[in-house]
Each structure stands twice: as structure tokens, then as C-alpha cells.
N, C-alpha and C positions, 0 to 999 in steps of 0.2 A: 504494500500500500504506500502509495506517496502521498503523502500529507502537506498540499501544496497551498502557501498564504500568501498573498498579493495584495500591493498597495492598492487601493481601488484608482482603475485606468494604469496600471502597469503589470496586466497578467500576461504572460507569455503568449505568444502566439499559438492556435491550436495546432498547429503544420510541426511546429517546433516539440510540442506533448507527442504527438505522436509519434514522432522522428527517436527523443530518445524513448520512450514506449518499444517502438521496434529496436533500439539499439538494447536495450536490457532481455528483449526477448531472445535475443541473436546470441548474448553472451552469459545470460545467469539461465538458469536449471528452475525455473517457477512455473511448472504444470500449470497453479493454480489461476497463473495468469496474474497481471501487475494494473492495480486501479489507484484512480486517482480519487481524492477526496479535498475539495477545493473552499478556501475560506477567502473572503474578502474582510479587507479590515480598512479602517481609516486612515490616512499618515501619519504617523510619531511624530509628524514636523520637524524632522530629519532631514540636514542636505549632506552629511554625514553621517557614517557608522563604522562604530568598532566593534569587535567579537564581544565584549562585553554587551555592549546595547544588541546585538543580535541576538546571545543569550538571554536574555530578559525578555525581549521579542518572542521568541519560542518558547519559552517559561509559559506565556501568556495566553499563547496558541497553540499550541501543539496540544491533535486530537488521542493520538496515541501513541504505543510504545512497541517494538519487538516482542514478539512473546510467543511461544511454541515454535510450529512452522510459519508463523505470519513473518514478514522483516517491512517495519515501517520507518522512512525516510520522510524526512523533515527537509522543505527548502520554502527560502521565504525570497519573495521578488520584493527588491527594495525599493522605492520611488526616489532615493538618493546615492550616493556614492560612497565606498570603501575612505577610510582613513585616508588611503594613497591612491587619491584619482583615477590610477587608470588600470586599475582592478578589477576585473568583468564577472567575477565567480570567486568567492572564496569555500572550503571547508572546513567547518570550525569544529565538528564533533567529528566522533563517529557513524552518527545516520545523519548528519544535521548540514549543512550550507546553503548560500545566500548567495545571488545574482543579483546583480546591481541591474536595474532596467535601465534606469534613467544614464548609466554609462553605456550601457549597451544598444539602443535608441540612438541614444547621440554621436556612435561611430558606425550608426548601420543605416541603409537606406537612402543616403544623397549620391549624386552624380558619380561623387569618385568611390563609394564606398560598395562593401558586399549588402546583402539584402537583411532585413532584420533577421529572415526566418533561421538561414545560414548562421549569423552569429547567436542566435541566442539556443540553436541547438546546438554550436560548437561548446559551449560554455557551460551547459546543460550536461550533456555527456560526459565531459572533463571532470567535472565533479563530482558527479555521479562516481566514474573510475576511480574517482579519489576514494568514496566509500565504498571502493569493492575491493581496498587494499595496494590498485597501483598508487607509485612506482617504490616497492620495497615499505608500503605506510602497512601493514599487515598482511599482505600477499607478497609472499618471498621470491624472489626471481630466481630464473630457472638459470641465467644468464647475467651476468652485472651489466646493468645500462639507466642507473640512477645517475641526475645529475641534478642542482641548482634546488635541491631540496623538495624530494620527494616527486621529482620529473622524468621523463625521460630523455635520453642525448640524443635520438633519433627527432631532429628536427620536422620530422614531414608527422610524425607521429600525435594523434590527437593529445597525449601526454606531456607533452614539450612543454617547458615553463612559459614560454610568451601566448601560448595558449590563452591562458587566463587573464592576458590582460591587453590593453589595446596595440600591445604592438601586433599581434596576429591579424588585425584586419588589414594590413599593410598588402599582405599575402594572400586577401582571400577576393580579390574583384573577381574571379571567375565562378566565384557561388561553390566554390569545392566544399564539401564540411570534412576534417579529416578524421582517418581511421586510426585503430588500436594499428600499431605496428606487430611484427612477429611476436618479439621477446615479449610485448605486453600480453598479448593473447597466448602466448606460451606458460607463462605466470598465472594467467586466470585460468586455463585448465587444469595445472597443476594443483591448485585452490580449489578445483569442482566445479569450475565455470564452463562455459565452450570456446 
């Protein structure tokens, strides 16, 4: 279950839910199948945030928790920005991270840039990976290819630290969204993923 809270007018695009919906189907072992559960909340009146104010965010909202075979993920779409501007996604727990809309809006969609749907599933993904233990964060590599804290040094790779922040739209005019590279996907099988 993905337990997804949204500024009100900063919820993700549906093209983007779906995108990583299929990318969690492709790579995790969930028969039961992966749903969303959707809250709208007000703004904080935040044009900043630290993990601090995200935790207390989620304190607030967050519908549930992991428990048997269920695994419930936490992500909140922000209507303002990371501490350090140009931060598209961070993860701050273990089932828990936060996308910045309003950064991710403001480097998606004009003339020279990729399209929102494009960046806000790259960013989406990335995090996700993060809570399924890439790069060496509890999913052990099969192979060493950590780099820049908790990334991977496979530049083309959806893992790569500029991923998550605005440098990767530099790279993405042709609407690519990137993939798990080998060693990443070799790590998540190893784990029990595919």
C-alpha cells in the first residue's frame, strides 16, 4: 500500500502513479498487487522543508504501518522545497520520502525542459529504490558500484546521485525516464526482488 499525501494542487500526475505502479510490479514479488491510498491536506505554509518538519508531516498523516505481509510506504508531495533547493526527492525513513513538487514543476515542462510526467516518475522511482535497499542502504550488492552516498556510479543508471536533484533534467529533453542498471537489478534479486 502506498500511502500517498499531497499538498492540495501538487499531486502527482496520474501517468507518473502509474509509471512507478508498473515499475514496483516489474521489480518486487507482490501477488497481492500494490494500491494507492490518497490524502489531500492543506499547506504547512512551507516554502521550505527539513526531514525534521517532514517527520512531523507524516506523524500527522500517515494512515498506516507494515504489518504481516502488507508493506506500507509513506510519501508526501510537498508544495515547497528541500532545505537545499535543488533536491527533487529525498528519503528520510525507511518506508517514508518526500518529493518536492513545486521543484519538480519548476524544472519540468517549458520549452527547454523534459515533461513533468518524465521527471516526476524519475524521482518517484529513485526513491522508491531507495526503500527497497538500493544502492548498499539494506540491499547488499552482489557487485561494488556505490558511490556519492548511497548511489550508484553507473551514470545512465536510475540510481545515480544527480538523479534526485535538478541536475538530471539537464539530460533528460528526450523524455527518457531511466532504468535500474544490471548491478542494481542484480542486488534486488539477490534480496527476492526480480
Amino acid at each position: 500500500t502506498i500511502n500517498l499525501v499531497y499538498v492540495e494542487g501538487h499531486q502527482p500526475t496520474p501517468e507518473a502513479l502509474i509509471n512507478l505502479q508498473n515499475f514496483l510490479n516489474d521489480r518486487l514479488n507482490k501477488p497481492g498487487g500494490i494500491n494507492y491510498v490518497y490524502k489531500s491536506i492543506s499547506s504547512p505554509g512551507k516554502s521550505t522543508y527539513t526531514i525534521d518538519e517532514l517527520r512531523e508531516i507524516e506523524k500527522g498523516h500517515r494512515t498506516g504501518y507494515s504489518k504481516k505481509k502488507t508493506l506500507v510506504a509513506f510519501i508526501y508531495c510537498a508544495d515547497g522545497s528541500y532545505t537545499s533547493g535543488d533536491v527533487l526527492g529525498i528519503a528520510y525513513g525507511n518506508s517514508s520520502f518526500a518529493i518536492f513538487q513545486k521543484t519538480i514543476e519548476e524544472n519540468s515542462g517549458g520549452l527547454t525542459q523534459t515533461d513533468e510526467v518524465t521527471l516526476e516518475t524519475t524521482v518517484l522511482e529513485h526513491e522508491f529504490a531507495h526503500l527497497m535497499g538500493l544502492v548498499d542502504n539494506g540491499t547488499k550488492m552482489v557487485n561494488g558500484h556505490s558511490s556519492n552516498g548511497k548511489h550508484c556510479d553507473n551514470q545512465e543508471c536510475l540510481m545515480y546521485y544527480a538523479t534526485e536533484t535538478t541536475s538530471i533534467t539537464a539530460g533528460m529533453l528526450g523524455g527518457q525516464i531511466p532504468s535500474l542498471d544490471a548491478n542494481c537489478i542484480a542486488d534486488l534479486r539477490k534480496n527476492g526482488g526480480k
